[in-house]
N, CA and C atoms as a LAMMPS dump frame, in Angstrom:
ITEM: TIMESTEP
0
ITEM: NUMBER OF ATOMS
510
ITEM: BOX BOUNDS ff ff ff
-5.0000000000000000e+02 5.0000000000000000e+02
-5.0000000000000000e+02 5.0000000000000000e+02
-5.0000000000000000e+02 5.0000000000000000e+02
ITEM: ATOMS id mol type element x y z
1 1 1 N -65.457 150.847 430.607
2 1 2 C -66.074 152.149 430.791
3 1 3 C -65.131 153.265 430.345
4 2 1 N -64.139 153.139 431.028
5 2 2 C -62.946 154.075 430.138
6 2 3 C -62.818 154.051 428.91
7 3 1 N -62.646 152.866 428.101
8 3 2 C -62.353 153.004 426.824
9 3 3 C -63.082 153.622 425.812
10 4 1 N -64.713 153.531 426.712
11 4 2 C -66.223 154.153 426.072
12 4 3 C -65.807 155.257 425.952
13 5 1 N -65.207 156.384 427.204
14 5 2 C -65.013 157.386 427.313
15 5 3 C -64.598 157.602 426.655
16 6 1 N -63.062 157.421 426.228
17 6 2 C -61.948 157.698 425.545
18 6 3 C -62.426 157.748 424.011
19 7 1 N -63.257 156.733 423.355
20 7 2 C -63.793 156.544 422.102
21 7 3 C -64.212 157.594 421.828
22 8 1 N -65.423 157.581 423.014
23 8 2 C -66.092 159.13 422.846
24 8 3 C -65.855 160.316 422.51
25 9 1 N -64.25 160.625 423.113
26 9 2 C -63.566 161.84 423.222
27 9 3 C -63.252 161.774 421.841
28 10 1 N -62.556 160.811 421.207
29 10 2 C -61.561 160.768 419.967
30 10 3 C -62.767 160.942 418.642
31 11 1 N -64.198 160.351 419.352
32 11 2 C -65.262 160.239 418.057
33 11 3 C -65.51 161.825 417.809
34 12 1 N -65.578 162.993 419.008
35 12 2 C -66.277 163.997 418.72
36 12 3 C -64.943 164.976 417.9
37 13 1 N -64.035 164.339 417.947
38 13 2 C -62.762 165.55 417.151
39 13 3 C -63.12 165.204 415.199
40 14 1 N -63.121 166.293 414.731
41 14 2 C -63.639 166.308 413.226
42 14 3 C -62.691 165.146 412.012
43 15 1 N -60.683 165.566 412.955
44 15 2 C -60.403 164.691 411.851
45 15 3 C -59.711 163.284 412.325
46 16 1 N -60.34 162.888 413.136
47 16 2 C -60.267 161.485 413.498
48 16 3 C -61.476 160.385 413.525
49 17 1 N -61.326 159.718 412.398
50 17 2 C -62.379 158.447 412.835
51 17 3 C -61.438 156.755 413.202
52 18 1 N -62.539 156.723 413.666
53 18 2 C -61.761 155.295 414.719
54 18 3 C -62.566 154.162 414.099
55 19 1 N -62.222 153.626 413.082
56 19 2 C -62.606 152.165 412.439
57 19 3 C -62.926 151.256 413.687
58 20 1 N -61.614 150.772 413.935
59 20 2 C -61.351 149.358 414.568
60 20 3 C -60.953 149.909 416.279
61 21 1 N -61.6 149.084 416.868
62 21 2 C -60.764 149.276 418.646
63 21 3 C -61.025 147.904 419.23
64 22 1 N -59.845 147.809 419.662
65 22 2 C -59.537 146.982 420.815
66 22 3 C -60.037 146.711 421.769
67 23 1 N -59.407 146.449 422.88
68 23 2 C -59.662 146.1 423.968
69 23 3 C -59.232 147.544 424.461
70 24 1 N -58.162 147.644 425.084
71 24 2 C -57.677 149.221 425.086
72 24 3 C -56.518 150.329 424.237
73 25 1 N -56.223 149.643 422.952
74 25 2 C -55.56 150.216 421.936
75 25 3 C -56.468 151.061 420.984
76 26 1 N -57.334 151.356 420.876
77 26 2 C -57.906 151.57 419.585
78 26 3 C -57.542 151.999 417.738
79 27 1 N -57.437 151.852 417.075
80 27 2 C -57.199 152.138 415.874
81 27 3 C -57.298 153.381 415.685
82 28 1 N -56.393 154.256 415.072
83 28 2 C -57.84 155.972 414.779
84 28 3 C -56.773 156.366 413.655
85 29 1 N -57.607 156.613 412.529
86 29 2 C -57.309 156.923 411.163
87 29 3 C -57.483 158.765 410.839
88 30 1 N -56.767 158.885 410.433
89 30 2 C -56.641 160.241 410.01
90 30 3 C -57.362 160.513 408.358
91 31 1 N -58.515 161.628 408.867
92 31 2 C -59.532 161.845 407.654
93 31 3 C -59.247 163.394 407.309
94 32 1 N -58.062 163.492 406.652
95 32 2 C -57.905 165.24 406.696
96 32 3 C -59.185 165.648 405.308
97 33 1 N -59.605 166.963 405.193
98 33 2 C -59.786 166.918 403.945
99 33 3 C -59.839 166.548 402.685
100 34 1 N -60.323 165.791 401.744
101 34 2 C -60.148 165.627 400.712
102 34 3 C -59.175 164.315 401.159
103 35 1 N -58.995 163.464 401.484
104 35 2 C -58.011 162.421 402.3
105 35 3 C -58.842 161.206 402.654
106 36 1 N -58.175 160 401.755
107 36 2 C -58.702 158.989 402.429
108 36 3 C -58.15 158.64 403.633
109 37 1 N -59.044 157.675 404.223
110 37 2 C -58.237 157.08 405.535
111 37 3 C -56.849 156.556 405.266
112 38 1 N -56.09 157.173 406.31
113 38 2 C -54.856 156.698 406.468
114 38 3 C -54.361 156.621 407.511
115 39 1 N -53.512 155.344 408.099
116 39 2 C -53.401 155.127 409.539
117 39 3 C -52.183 156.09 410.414
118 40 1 N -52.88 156.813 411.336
119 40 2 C -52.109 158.347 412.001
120 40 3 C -51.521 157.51 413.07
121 41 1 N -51.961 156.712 413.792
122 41 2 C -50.956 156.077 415.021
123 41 3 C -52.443 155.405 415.841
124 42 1 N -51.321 154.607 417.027
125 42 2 C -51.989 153.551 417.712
126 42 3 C -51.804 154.404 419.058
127 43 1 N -52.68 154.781 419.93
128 43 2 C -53.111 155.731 421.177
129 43 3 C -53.203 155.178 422.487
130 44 1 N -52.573 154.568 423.381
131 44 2 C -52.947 153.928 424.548
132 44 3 C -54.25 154.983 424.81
133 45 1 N -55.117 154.138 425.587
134 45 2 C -56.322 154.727 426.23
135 45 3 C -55.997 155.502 427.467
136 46 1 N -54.621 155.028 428.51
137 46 2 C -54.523 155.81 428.905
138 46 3 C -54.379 157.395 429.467
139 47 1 N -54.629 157.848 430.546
140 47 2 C -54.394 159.413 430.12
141 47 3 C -53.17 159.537 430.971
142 48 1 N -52.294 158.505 431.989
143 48 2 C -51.02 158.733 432.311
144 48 3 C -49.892 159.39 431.765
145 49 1 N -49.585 160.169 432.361
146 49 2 C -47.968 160.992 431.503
147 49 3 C -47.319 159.955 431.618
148 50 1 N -46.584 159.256 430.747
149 50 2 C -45.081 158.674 430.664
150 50 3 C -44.099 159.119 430.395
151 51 1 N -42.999 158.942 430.621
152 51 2 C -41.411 159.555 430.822
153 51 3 C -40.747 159.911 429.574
154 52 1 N -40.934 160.17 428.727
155 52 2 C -40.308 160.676 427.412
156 52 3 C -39.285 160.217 427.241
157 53 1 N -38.354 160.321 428.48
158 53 2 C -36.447 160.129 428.266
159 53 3 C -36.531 159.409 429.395
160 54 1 N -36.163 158.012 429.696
161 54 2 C -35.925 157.196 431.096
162 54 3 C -34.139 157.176 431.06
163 55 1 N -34.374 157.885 432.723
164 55 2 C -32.987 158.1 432.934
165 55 3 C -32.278 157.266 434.004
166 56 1 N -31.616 156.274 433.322
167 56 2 C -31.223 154.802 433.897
168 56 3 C -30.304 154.939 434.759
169 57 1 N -29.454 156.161 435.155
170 57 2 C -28.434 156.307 435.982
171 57 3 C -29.372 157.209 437.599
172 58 1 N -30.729 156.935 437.29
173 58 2 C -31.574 157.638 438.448
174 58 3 C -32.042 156.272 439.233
175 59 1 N -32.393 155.086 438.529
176 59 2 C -32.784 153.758 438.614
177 59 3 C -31.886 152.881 439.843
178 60 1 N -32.302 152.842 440.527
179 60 2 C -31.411 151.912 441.92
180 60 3 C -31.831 150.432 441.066
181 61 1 N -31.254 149.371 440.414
182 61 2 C -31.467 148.193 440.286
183 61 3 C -30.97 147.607 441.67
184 62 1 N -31.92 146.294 441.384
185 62 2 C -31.946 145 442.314
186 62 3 C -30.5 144.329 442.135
187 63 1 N -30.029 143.489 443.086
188 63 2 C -28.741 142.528 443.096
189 63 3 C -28.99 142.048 442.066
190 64 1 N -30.16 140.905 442.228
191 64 2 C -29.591 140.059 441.175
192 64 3 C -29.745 140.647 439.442
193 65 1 N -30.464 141.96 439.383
194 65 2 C -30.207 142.433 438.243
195 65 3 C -28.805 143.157 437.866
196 66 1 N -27.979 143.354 438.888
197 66 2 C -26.886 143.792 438.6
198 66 3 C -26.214 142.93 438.069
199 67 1 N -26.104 141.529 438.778
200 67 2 C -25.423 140.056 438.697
201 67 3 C -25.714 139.777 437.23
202 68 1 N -27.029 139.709 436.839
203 68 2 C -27.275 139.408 435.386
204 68 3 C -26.782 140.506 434.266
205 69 1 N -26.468 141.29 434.552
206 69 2 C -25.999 142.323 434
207 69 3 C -24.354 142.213 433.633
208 70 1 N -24.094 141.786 434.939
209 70 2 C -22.709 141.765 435.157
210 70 3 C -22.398 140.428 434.587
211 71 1 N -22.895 139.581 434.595
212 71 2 C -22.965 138.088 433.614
213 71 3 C -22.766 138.601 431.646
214 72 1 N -23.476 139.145 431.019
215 72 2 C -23.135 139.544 430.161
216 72 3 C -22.114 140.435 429.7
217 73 1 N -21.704 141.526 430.862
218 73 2 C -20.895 142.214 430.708
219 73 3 C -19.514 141.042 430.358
220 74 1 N -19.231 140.485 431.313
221 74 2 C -18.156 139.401 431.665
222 74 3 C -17.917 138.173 430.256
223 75 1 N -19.512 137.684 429.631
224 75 2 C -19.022 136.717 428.538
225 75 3 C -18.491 138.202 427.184
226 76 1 N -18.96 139.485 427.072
227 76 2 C -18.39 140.481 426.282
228 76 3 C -16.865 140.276 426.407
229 77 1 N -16.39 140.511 428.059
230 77 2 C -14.917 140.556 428.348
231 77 3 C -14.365 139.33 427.604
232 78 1 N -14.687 138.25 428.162
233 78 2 C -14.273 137.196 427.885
234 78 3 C -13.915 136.93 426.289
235 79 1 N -15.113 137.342 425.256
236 79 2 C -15.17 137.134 423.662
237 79 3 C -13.732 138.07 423.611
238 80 1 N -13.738 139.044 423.802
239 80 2 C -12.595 140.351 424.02
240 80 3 C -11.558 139.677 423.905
241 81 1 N -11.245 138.881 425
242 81 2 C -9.66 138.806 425.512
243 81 3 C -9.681 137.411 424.73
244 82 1 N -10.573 136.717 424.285
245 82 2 C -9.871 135.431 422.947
246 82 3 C -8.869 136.18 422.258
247 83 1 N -9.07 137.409 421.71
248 83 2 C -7.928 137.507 420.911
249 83 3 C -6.382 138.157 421.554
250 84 1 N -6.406 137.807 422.605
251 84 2 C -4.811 137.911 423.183
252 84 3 C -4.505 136.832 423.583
253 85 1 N -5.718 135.672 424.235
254 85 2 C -5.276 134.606 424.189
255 85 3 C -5.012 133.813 422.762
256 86 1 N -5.346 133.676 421.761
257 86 2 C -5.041 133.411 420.423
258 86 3 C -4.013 133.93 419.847
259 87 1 N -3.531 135.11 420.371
260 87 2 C -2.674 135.836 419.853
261 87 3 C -1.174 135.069 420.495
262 88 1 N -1.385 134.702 421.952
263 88 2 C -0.265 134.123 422.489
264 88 3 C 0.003 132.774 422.115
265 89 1 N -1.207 132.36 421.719
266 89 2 C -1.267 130.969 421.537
267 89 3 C -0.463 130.539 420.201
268 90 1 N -0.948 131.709 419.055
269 90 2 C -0.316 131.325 417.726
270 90 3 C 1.636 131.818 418.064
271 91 1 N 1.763 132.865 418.637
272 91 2 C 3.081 133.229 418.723
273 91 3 C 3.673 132.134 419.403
274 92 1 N 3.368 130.658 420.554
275 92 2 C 3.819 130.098 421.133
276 92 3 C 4.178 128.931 420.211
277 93 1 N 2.92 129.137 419.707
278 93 2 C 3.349 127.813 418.792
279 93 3 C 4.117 127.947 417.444
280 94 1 N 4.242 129.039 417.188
281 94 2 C 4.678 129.252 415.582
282 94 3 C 6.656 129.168 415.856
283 95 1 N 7.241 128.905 417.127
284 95 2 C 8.619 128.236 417.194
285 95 3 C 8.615 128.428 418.383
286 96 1 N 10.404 128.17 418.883
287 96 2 C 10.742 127.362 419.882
288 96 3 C 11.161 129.362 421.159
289 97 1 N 11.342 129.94 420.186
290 97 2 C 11.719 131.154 420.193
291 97 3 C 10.712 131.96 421.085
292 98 1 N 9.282 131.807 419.93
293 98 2 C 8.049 132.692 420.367
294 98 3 C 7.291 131.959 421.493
295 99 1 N 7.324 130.669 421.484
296 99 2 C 6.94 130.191 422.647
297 99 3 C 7.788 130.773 424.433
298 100 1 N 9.384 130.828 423.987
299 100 2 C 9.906 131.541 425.083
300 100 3 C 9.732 133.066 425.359
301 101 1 N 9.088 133.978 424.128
302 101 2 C 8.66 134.947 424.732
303 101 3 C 7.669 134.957 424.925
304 102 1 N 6.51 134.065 424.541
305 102 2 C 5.33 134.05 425.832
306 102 3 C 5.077 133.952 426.868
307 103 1 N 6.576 132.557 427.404
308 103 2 C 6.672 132.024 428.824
309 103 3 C 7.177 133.348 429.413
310 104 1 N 7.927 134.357 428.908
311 104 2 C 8.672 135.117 429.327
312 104 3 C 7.627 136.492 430.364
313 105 1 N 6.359 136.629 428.982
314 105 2 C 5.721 137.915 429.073
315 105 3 C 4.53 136.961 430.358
316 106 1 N 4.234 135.686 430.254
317 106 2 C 3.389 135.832 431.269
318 106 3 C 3.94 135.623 432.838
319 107 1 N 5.454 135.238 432.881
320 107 2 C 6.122 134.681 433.705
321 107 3 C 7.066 136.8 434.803
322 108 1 N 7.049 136.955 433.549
323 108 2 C 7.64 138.698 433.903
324 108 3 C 6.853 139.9 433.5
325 109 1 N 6.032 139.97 432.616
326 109 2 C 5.176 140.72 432.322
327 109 3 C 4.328 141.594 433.045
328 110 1 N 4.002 142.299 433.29
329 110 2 C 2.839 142.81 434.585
330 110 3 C 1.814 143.181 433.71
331 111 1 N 1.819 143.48 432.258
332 111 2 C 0.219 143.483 432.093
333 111 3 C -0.393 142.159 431.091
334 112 1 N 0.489 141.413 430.809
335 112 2 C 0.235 140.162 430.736
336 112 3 C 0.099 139.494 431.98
337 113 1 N 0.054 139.454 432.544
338 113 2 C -0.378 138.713 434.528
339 113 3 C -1.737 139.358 434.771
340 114 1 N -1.838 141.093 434.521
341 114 2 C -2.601 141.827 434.324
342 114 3 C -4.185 141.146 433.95
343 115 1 N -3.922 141.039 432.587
344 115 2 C -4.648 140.467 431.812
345 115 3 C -5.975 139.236 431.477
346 116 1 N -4.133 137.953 432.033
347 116 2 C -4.599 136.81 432.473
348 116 3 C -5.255 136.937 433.609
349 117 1 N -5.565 137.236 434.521
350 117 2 C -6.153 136.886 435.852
351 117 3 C -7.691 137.773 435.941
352 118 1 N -7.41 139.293 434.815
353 118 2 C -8.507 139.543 434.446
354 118 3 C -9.604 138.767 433.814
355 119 1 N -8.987 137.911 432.851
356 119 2 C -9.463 137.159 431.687
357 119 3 C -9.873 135.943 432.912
358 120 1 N -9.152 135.537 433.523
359 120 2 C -9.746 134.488 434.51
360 120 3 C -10.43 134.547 435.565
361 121 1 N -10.445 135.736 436.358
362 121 2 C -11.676 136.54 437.139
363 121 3 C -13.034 136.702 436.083
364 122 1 N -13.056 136.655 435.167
365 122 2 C -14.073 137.102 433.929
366 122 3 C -15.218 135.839 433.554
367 123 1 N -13.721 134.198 433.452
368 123 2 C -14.037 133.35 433.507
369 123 3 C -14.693 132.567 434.601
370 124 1 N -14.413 133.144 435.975
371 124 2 C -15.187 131.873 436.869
372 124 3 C -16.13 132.968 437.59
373 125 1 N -16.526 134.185 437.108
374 125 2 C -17.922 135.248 437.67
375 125 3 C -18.558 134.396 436.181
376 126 1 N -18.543 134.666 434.966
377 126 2 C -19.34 133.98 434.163
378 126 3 C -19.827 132.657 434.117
379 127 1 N -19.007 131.672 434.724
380 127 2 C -19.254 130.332 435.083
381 127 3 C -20.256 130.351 436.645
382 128 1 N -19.977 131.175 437.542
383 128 2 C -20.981 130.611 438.261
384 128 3 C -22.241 131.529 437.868
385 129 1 N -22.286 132.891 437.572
386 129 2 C -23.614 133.259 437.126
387 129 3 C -23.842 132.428 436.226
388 130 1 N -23.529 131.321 435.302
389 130 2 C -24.06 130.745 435.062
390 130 3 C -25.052 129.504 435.117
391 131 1 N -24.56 128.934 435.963
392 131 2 C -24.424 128.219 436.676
393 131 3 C -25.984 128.311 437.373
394 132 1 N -25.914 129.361 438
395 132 2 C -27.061 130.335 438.946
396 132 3 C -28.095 130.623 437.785
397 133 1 N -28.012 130.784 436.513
398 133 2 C -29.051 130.8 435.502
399 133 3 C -29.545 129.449 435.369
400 134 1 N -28.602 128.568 435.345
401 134 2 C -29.314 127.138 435.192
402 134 3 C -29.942 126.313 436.123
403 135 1 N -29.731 127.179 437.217
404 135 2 C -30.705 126.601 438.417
405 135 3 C -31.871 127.142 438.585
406 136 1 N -31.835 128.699 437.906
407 136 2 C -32.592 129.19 437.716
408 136 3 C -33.642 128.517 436.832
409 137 1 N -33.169 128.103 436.022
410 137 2 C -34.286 127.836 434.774
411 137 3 C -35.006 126.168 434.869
412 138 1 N -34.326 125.625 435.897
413 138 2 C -34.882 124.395 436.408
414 138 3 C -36.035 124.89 437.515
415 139 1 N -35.958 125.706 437.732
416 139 2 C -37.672 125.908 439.008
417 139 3 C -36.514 126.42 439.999
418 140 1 N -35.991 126.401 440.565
419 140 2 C -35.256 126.934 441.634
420 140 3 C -34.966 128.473 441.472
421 141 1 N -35.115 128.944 443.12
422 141 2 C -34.838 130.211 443.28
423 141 3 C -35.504 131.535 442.438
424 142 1 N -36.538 131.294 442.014
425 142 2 C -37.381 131.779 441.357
426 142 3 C -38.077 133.278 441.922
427 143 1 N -38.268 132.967 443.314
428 143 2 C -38.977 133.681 443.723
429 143 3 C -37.88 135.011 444.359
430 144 1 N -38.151 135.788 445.145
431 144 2 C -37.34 137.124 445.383
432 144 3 C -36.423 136.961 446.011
433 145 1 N -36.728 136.441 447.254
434 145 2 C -35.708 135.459 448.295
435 145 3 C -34.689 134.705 447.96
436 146 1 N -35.167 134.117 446.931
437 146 2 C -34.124 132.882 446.164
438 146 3 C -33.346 133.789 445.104
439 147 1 N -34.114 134.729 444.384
440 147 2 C -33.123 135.367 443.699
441 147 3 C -32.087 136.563 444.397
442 148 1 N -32.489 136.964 445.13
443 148 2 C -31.784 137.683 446.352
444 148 3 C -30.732 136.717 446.718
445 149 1 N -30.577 135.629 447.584
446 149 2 C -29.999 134.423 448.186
447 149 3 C -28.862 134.188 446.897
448 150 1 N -29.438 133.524 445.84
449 150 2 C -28.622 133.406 444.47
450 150 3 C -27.833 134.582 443.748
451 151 1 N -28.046 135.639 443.877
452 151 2 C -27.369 136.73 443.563
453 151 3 C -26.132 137.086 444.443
454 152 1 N -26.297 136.57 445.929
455 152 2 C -25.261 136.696 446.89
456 152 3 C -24.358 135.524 446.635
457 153 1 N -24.713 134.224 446.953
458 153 2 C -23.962 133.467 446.842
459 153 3 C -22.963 133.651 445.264
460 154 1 N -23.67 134.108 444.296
461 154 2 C -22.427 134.072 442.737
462 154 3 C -21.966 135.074 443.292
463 155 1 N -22.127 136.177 444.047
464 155 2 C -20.715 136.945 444.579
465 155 3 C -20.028 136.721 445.23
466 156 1 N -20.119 135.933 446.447
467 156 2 C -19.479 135.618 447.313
468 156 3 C -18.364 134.134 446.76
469 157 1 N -18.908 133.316 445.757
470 157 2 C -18.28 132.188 445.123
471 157 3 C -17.255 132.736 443.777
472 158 1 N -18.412 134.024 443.064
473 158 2 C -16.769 134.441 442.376
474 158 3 C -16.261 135.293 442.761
475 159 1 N -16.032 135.94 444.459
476 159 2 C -15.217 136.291 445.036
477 159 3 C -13.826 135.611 445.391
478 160 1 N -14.084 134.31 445.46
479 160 2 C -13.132 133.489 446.273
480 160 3 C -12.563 133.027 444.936
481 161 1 N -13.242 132.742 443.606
482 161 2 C -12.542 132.411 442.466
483 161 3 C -11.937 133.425 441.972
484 162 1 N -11.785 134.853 442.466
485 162 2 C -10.911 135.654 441.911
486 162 3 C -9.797 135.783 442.688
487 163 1 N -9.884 135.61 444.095
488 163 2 C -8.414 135.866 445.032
489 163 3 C -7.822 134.355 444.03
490 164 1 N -8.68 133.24 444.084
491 164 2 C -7.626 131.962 443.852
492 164 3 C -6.7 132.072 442.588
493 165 1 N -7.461 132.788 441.52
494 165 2 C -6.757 132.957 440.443
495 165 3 C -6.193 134.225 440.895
496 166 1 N -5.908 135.274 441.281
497 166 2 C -4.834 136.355 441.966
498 166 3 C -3.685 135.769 442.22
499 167 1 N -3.777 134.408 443.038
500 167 2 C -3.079 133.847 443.832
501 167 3 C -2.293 132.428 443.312
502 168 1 N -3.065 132.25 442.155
503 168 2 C -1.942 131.466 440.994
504 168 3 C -1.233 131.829 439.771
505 169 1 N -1.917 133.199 439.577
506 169 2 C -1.654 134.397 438.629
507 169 3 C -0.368 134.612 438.814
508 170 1 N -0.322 135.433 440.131
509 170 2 C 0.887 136.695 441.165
510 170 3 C 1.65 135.41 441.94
């Protein structure tokens, strides 16, 4: 019944004809003067205002959308810090020398300790949100409760995997 309406409205304006319609998209071609049809845009039927500019820092997200959020953020970190781990890795191995100033910088270093434990806090929040995706994607925890429930537990599990690596780090 709406869409009748809406047709209606768009049929009685002079330079719009509407070929083709949908279900609730309709088609509507622009007939200017002297102008063949040519396609002017696709019109929701709606007459709702929508938000022009969505302003995401107004948005309260859910846990576990933070968690999933924070899951990607973390494999970013992670791609990141390959290249300081590669970087130590080639200097360790390239002699007997550079290997002792690696042992040196992660053994005395403070932002190499820094780093590492970042890079390994990074590693076991990405491993269990992962983890929590793949239980996810087997039928489990699906529903709000479960994703609520699952969003707590990967904090509370890579909570305890970040003191442990703090605590073999420091």
């Amino acid at each position: 019944m709406a869409a009748r309406r809406a047709i209606h409205r768009l049929s009685r304006r002079p330079d719009l004809m509407i070929i083709e319609s949908y279900q609730k998209l309709p088609v509507v071609y622009s007939c200017g003067p002297g102008e063949k049809s040519a396609v002017k845009s696709q019109r929701p039927l709606s007459t709702a205002k929508r938000p022009v500019n969505l302003d995401l820092s107004s948005i309260q997200f859910p846990l576990p959308a933070l968690v999933s959020i924070s899951h990607r953020v973390s494999g970013i970190l992670l791609f990141i810090g390959l290249i300081f781990l590669m970087w130590a890795f080639q200097v360790s191995l390239s002699s007997p020398a550079g290997f002792d100033t690696v042992r040196e910088a992660m053994a005395h270093g403070f932002l190499a300790r820094l780093v590492l434990w970042g890079l390994l806090s990074a590693l076991g929040f990405h491993f269990v949100a992962g983890v929590r995706h793949l239980i996810m994607d087997m039928g489990h925890g699906e529903t709000l409760e479960g994703g609520q429930l699952g969003a707590q537990l990967t904090i509370i599990i890579s909570a305890l995997l970040v003191v442990m690596a703090g605590v073999w780090v420091w």
